[in-house]
N, CA, C and O atoms as a GROMACS GRO file, in nm:
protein
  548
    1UNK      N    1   0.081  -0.120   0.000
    1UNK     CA    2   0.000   0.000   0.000
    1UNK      C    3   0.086   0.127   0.000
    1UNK      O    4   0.068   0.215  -0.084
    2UNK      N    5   0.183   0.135   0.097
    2UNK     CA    6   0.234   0.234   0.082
    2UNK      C    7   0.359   0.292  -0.017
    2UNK      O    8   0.407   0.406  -0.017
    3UNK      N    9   0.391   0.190  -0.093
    3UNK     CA   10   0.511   0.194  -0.204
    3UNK      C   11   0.393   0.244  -0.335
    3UNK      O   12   0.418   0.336  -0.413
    4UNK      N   13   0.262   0.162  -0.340
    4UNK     CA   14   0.154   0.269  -0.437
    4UNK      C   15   0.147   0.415  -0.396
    4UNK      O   16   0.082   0.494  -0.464
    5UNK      N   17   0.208   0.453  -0.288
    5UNK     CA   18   0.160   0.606  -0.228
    5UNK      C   19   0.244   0.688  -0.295
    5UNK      O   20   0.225   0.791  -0.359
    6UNK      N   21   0.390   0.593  -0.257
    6UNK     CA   22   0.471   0.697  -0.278
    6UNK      C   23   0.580   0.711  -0.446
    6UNK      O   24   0.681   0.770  -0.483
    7UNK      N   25   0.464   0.603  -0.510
    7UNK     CA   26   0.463   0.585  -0.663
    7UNK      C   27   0.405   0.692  -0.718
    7UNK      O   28   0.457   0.768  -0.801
    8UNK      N   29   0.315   0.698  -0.679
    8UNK     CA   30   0.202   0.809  -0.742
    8UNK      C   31   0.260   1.000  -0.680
    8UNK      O   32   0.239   1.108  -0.734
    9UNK      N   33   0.341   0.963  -0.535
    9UNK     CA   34   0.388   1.126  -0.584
    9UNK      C   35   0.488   1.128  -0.625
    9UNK      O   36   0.529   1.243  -0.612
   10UNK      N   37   0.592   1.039  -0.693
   10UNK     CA   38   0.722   1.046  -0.734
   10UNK      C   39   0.618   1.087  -0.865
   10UNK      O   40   0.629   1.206  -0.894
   11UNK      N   41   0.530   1.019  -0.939
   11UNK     CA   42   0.507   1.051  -1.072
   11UNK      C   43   0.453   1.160  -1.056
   11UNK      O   44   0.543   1.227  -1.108
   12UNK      N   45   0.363   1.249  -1.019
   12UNK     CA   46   0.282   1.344  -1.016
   12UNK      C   47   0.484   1.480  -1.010
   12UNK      O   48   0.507   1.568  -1.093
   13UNK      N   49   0.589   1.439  -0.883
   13UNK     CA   50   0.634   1.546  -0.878
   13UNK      C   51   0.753   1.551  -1.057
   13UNK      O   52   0.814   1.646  -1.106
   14UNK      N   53   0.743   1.443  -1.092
   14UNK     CA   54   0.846   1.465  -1.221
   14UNK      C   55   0.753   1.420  -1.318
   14UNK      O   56   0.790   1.328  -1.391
   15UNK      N   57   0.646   1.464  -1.332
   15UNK     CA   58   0.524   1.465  -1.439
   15UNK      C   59   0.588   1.608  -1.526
   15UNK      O   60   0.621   1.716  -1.478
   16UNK      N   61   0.589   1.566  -1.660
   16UNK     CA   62   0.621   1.712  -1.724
   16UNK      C   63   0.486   1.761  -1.816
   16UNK      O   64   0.491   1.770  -1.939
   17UNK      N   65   0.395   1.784  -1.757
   17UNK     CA   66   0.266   1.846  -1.833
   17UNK      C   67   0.351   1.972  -1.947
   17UNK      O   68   0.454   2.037  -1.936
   18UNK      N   69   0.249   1.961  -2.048
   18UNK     CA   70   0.276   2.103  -2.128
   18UNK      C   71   0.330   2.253  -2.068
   18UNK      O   72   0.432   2.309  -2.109
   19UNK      N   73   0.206   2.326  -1.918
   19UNK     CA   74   0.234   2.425  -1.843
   19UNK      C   75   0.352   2.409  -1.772
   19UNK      O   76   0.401   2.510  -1.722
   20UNK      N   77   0.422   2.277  -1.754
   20UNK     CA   78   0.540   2.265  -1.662
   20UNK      C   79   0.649   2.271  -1.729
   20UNK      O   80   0.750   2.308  -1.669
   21UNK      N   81   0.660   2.231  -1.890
   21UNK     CA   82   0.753   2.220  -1.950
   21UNK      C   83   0.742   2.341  -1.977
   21UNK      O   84   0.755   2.414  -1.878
   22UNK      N   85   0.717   2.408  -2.101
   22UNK     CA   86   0.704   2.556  -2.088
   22UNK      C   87   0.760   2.680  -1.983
   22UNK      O   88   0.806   2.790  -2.016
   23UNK      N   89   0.743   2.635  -1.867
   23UNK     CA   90   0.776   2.713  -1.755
   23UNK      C   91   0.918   2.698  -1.743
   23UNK      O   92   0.994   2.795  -1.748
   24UNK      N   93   0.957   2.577  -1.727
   24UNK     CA   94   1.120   2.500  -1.694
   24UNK      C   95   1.181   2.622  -1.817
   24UNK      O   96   1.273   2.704  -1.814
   25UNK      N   97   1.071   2.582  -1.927
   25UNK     CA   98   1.262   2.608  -2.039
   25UNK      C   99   1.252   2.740  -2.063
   25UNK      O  100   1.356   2.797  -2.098
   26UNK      N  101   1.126   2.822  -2.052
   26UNK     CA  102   1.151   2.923  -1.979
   26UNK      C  103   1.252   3.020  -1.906
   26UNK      O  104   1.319   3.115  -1.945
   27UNK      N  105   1.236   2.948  -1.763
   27UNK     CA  106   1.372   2.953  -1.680
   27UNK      C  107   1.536   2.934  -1.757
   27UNK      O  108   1.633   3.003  -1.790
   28UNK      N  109   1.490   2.784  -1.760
   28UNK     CA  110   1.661   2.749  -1.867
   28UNK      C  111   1.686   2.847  -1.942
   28UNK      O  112   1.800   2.894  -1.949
   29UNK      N  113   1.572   2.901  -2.021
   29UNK     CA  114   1.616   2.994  -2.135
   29UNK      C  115   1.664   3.100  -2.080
   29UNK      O  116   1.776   3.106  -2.131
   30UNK      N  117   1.651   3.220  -1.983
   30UNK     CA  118   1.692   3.335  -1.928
   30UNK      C  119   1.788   3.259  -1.882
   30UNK      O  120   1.875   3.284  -1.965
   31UNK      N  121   1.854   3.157  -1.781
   31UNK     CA  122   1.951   3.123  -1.765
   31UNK      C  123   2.089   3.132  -1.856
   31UNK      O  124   2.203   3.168  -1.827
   32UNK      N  125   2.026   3.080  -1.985
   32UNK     CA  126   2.152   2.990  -2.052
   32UNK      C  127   2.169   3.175  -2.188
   32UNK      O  128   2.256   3.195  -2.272
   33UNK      N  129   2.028   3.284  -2.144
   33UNK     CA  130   2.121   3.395  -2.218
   33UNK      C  131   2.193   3.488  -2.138
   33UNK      O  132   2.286   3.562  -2.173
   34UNK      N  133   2.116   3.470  -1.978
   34UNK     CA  134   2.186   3.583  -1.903
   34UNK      C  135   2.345   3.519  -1.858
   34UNK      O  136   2.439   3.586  -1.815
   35UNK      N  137   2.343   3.391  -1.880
   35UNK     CA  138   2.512   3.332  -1.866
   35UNK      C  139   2.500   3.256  -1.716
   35UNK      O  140   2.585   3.172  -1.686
   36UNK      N  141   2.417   3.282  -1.644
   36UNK     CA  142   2.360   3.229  -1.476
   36UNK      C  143   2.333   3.103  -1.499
   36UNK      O  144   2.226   3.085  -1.558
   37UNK      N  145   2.411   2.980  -1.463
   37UNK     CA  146   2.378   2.833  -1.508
   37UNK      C  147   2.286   2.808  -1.368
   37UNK      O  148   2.190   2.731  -1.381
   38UNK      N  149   2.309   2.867  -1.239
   38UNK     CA  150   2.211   2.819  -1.135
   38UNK      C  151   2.056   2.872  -1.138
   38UNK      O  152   1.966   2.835  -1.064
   39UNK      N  153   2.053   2.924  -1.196
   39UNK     CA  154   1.887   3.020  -1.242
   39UNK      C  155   1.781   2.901  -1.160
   39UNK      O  156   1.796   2.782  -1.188
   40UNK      N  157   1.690   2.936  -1.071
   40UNK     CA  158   1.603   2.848  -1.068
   40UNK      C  159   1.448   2.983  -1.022
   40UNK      O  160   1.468   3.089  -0.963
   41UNK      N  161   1.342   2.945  -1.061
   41UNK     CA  162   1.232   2.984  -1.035
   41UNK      C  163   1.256   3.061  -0.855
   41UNK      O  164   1.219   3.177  -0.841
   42UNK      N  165   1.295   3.013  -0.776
   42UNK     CA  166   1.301   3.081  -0.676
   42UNK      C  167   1.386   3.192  -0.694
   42UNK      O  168   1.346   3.299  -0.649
   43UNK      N  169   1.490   3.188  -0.750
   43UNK     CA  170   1.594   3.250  -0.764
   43UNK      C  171   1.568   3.387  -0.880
   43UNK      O  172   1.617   3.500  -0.883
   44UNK      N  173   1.471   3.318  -0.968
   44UNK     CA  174   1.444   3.440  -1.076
   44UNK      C  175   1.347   3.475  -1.004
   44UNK      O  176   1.362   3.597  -1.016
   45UNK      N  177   1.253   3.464  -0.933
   45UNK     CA  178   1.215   3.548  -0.881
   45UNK      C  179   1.231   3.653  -0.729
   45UNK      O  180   1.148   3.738  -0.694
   46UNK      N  181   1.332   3.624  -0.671
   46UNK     CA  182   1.405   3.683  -0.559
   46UNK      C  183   1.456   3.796  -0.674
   46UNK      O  184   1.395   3.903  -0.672
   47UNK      N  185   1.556   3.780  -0.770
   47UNK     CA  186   1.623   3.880  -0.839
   47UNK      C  187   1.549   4.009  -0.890
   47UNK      O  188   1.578   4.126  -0.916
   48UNK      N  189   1.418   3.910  -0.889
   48UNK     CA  190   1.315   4.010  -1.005
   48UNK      C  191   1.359   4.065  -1.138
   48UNK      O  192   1.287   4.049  -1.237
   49UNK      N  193   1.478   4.133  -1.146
   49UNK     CA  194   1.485   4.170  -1.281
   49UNK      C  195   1.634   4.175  -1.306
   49UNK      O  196   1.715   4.225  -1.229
   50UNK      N  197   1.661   4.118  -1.425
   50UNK     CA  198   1.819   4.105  -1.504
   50UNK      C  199   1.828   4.214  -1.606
   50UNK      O  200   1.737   4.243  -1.684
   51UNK      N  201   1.909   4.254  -1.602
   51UNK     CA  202   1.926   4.360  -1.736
   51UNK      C  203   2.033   4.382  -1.725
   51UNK      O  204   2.096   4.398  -1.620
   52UNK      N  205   2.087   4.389  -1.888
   52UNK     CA  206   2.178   4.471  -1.980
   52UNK      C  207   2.208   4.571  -1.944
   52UNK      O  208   2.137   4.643  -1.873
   53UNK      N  209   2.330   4.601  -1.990
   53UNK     CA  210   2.376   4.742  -1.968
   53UNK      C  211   2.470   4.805  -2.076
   53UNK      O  212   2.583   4.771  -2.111
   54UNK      N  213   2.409   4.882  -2.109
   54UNK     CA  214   2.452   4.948  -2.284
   54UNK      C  215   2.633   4.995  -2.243
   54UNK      O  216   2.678   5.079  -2.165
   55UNK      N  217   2.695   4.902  -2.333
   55UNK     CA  218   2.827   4.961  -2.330
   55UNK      C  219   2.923   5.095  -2.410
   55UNK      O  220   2.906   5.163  -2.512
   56UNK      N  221   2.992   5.089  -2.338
   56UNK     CA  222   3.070   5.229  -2.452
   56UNK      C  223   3.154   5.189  -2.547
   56UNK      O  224   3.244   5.120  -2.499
   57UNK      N  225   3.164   5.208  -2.693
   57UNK     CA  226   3.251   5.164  -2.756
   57UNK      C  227   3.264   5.306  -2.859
   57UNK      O  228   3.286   5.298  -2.980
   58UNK      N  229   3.245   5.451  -2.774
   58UNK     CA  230   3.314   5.581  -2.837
   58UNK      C  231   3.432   5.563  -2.890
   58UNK      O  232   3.465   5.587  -3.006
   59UNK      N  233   3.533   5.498  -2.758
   59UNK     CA  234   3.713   5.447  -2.849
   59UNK      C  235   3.695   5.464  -2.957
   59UNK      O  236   3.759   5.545  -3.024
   60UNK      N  237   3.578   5.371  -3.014
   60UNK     CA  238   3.603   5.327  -3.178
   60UNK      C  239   3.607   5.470  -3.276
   60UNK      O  240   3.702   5.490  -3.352
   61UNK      N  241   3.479   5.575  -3.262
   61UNK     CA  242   3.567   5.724  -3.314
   61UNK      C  243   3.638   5.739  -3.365
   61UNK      O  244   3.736   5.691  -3.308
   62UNK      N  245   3.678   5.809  -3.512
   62UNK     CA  246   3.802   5.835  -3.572
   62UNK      C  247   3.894   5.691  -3.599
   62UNK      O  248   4.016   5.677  -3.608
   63UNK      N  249   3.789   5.595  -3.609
   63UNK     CA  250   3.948   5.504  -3.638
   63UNK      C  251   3.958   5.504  -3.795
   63UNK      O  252   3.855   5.540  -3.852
   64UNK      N  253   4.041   5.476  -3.858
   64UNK     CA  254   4.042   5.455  -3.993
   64UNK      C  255   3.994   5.400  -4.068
   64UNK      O  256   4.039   5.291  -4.032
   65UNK      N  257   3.909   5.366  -4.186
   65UNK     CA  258   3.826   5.298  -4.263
   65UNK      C  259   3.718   5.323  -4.257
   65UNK      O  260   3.656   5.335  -4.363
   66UNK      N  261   3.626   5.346  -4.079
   66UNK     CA  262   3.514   5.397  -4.074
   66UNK      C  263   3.464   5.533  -4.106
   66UNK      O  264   3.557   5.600  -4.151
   67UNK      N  265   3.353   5.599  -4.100
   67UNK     CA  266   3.332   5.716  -4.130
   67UNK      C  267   3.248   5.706  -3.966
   67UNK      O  268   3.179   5.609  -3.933
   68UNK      N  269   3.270   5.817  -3.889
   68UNK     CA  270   3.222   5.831  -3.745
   68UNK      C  271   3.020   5.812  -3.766
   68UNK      O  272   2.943   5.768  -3.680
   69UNK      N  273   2.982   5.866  -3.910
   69UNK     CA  274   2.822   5.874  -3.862
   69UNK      C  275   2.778   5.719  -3.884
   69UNK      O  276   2.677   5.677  -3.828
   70UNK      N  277   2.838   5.657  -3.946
   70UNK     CA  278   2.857   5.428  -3.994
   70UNK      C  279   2.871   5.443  -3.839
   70UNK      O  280   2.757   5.463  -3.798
   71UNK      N  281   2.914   5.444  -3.787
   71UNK     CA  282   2.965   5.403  -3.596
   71UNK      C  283   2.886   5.472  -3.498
   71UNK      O  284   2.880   5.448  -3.377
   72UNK      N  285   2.840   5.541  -3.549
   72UNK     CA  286   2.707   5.646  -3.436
   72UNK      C  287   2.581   5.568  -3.464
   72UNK      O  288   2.486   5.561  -3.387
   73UNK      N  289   2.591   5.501  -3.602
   73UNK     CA  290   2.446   5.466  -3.643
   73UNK      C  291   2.451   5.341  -3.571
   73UNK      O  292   2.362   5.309  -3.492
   74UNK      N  293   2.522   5.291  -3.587
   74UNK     CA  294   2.565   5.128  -3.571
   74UNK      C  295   2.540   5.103  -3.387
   74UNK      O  296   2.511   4.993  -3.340
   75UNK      N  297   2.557   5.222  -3.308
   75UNK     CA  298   2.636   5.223  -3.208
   75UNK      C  299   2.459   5.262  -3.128
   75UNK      O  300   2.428   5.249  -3.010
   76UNK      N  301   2.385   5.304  -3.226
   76UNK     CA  302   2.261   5.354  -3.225
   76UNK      C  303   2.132   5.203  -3.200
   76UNK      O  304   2.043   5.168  -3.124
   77UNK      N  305   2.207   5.158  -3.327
   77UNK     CA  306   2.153   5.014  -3.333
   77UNK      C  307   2.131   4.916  -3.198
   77UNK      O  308   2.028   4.861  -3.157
   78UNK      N  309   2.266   4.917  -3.145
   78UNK     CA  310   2.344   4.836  -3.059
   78UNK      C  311   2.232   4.898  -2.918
   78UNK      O  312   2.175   4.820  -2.841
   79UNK      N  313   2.224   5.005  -2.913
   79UNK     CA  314   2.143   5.073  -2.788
   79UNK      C  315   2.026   5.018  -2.736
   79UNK      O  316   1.995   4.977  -2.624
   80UNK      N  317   1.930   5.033  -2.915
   80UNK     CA  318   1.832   4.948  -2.931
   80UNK      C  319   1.816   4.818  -2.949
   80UNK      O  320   1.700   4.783  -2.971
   81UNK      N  321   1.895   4.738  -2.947
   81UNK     CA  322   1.871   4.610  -2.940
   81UNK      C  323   1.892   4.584  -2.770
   81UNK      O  324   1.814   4.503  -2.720
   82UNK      N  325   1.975   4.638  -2.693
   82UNK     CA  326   1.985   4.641  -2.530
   82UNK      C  327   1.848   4.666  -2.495
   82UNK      O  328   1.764   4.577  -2.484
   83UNK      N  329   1.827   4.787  -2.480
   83UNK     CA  330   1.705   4.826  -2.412
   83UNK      C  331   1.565   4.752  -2.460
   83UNK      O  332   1.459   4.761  -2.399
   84UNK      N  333   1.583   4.685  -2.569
   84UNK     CA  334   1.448   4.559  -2.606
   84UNK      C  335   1.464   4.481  -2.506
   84UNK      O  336   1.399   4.481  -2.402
   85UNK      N  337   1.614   4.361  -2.557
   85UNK     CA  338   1.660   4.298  -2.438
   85UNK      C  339   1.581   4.283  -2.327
   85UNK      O  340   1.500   4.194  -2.301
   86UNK      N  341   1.632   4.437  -2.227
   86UNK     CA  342   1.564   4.469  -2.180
   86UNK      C  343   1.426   4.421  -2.125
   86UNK      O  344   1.395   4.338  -2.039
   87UNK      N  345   1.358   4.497  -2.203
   87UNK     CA  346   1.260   4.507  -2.191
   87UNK      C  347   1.156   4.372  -2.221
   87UNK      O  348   1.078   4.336  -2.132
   88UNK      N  349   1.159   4.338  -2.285
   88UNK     CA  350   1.143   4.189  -2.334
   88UNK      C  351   1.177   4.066  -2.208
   88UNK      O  352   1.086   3.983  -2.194
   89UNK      N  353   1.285   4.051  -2.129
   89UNK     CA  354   1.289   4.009  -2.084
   89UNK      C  355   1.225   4.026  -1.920
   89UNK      O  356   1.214   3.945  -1.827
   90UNK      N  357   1.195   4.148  -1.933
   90UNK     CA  358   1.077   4.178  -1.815
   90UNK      C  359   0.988   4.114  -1.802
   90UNK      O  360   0.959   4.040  -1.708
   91UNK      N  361   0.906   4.146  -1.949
   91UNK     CA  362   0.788   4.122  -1.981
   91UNK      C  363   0.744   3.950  -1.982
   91UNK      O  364   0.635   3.901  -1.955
   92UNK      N  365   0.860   3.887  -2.018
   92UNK     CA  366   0.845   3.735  -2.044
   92UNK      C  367   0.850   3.665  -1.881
   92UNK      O  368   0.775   3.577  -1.839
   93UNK      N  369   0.946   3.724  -1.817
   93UNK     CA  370   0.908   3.739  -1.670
   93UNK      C  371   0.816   3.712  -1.603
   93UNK      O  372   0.797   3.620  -1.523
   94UNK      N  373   0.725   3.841  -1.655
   94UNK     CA  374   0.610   3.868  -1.576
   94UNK      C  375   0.535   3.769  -1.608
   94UNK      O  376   0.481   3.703  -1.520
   95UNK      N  377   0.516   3.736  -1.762
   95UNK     CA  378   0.415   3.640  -1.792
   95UNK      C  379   0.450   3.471  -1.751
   95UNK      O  380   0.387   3.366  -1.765
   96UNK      N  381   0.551   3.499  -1.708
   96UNK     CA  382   0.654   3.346  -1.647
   96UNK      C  383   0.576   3.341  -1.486
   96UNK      O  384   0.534   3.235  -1.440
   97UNK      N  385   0.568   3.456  -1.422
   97UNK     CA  386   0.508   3.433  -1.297
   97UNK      C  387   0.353   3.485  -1.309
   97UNK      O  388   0.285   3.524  -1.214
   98UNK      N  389   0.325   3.481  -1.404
   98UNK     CA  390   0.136   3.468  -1.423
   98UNK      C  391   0.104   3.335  -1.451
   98UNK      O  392  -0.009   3.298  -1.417
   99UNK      N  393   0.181   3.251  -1.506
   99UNK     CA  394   0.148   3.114  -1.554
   99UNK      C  395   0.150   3.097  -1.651
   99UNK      O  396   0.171   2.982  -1.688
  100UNK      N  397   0.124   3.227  -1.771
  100UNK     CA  398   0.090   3.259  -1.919
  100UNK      C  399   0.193   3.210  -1.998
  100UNK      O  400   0.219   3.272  -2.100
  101UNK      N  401   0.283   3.068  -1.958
  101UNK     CA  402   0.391   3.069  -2.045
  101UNK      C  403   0.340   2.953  -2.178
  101UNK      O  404   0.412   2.885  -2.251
  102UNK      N  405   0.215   2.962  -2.176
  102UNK     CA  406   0.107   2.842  -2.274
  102UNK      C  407   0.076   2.954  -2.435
  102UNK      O  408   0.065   2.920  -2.553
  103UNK      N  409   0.069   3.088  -2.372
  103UNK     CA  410   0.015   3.206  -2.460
  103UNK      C  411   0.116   3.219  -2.627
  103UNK      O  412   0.235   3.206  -2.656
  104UNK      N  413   0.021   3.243  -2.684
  104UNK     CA  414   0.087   3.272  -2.799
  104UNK      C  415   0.126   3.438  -2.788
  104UNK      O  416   0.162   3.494  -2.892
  105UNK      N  417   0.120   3.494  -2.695
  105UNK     CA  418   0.195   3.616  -2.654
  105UNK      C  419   0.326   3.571  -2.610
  105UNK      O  420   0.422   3.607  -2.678
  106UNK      N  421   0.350   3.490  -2.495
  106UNK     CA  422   0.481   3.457  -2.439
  106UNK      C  423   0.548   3.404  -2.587
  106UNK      O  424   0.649   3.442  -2.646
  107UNK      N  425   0.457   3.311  -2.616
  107UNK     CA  426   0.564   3.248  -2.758
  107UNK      C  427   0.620   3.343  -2.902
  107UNK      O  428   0.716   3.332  -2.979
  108UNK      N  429   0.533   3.414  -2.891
  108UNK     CA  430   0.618   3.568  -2.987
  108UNK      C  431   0.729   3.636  -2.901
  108UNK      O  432   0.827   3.701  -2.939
  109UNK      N  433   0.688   3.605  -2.778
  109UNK     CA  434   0.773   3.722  -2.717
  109UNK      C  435   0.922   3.657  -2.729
  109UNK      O  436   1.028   3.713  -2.758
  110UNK      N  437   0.892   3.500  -2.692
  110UNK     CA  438   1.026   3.427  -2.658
  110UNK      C  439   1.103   3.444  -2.800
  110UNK      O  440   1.226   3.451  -2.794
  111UNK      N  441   1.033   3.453  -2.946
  111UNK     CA  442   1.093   3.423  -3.068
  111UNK      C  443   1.161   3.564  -3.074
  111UNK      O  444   1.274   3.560  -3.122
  112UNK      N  445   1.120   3.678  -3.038
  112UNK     CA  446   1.143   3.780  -3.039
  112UNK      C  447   1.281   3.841  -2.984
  112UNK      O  448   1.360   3.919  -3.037
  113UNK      N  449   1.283   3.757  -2.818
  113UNK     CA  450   1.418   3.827  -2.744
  113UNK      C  451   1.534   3.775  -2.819
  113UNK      O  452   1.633   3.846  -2.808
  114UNK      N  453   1.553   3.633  -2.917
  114UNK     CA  454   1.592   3.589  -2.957
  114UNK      C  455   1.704   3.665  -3.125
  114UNK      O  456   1.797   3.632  -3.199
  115UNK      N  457   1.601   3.786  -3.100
  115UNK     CA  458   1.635   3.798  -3.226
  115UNK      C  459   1.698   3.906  -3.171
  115UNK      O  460   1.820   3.892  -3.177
  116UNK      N  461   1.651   4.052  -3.098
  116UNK     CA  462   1.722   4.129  -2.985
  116UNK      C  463   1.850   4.053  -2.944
  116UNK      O  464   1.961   4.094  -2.977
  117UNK      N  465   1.839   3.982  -2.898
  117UNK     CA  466   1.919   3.954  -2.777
  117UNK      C  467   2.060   3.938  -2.921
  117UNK      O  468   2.152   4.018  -2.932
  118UNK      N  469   2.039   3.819  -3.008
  118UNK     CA  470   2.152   3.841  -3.099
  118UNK      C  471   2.214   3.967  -3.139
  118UNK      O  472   2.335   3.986  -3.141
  119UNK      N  473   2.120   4.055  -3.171
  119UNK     CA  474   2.150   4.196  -3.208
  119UNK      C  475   2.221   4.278  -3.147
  119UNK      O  476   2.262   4.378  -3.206
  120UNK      N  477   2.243   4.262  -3.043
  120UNK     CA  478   2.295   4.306  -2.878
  120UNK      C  479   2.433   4.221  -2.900
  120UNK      O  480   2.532   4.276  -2.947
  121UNK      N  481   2.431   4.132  -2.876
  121UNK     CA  482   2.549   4.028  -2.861
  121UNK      C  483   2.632   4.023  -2.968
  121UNK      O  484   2.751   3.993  -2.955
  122UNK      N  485   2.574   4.054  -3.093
  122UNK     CA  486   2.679   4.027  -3.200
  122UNK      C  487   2.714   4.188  -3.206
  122UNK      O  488   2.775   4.213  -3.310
  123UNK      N  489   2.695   4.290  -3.133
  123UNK     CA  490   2.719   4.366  -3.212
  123UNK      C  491   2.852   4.409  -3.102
  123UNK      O  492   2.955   4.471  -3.128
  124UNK      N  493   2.821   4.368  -3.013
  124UNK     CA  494   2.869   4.315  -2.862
  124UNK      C  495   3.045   4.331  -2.928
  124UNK      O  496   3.128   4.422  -2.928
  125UNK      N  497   3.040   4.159  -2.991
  125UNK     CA  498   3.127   4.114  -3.057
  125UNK      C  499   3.204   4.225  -3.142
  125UNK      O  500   3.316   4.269  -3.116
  126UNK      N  501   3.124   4.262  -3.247
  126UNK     CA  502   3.166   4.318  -3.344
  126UNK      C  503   3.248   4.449  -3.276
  126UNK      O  504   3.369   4.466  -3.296
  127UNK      N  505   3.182   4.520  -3.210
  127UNK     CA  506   3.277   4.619  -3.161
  127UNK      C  507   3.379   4.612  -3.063
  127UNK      O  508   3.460   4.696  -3.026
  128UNK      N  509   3.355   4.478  -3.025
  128UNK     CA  510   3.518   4.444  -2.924
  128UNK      C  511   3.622   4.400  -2.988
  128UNK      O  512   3.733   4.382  -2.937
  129UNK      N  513   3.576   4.371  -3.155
  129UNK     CA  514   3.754   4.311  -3.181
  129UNK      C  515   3.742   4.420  -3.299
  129UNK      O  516   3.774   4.360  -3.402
  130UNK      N  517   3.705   4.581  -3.337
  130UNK     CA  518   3.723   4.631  -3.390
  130UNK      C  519   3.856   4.693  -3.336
  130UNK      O  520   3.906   4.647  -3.233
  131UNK      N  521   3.917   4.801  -3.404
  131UNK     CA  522   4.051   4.836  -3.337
  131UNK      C  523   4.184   4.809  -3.366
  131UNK      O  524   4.223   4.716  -3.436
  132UNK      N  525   4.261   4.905  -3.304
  132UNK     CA  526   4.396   4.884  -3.358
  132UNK      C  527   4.447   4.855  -3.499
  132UNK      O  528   4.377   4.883  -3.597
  133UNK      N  529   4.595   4.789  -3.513
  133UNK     CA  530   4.620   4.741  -3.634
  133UNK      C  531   4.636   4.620  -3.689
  133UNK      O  532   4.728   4.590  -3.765
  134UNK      N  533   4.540   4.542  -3.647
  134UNK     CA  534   4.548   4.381  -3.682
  134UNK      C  535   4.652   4.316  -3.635
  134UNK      O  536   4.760   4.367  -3.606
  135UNK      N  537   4.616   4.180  -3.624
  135UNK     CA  538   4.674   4.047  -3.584
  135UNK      C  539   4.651   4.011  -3.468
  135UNK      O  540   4.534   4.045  -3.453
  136UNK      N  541   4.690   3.955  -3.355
  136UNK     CA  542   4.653   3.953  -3.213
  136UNK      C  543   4.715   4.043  -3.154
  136UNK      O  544   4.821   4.101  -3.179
  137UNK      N  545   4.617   4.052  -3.049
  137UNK     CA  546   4.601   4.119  -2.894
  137UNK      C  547   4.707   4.097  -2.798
  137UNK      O  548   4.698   4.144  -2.684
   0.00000   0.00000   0.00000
């Protein structure tokens, strides 16, 4: 009798319904972009909110080949893809601790930071190995 008891809550606690899976990768997902491998639901929500922080890459100014308004625009770009980031990742948040992670709102939203978040990161890239006069560092 009692090995049926404690059958039935081992399955019920590692049951992965649709709303549970959703939620998990969720989590995983802000984990595995904010770089935080311990991320857990308690934990994202103690933090409440992760965010970006728009970097400086003025240095770049006057370097040769570019024309400064290509690097203001670019640098313009880079701003706006942060502050989506951002913002986006609030929002997916919030709807992470409403339950709403079933919504075809959360699921635009998730396809969305995806595309931000690259935009941010590569540009990330791009302006950290601009510079100097070639070869290695």
């Amino acid at each position: 009798m009692q090995w049926g008891k404690e059958r039935r809550e081992n399955e019920e606690l590692f049951s992965l319904n649709r709303r549970r899976f959703l939620s998990l990768s969720g989590i995983l997902g802000l984990a595995f972009i904010s770089g935080k491998s311990d991320i857990s639901m308690a934990s994202a929500e103690k933090e409440g909110k992760m965010t970006y922080q728009i970097k400086d890459y003025n240095r770049l100014l006057g370097m040769e080949g570019f024309s400064d308004t290509l690097l203001k625009n670019h640098f313009t770009l880079y701003q706006g893809y942060v502050t989506n980031t951002n913002k986006l990742m609030d929002t997916l948040n919030q709807l992470l601790k409403e339950g709403k992670t079933g919504t075809p709102e959360y699921a635009e939203l998730k396809r969305r930071l995806g595309w931000e978040f690259n935009g941010m990161r590569l540009h990330e890239y791009y302006f950290e190995n601009l510079g100097g006069k070639g070869g290695y560092r």
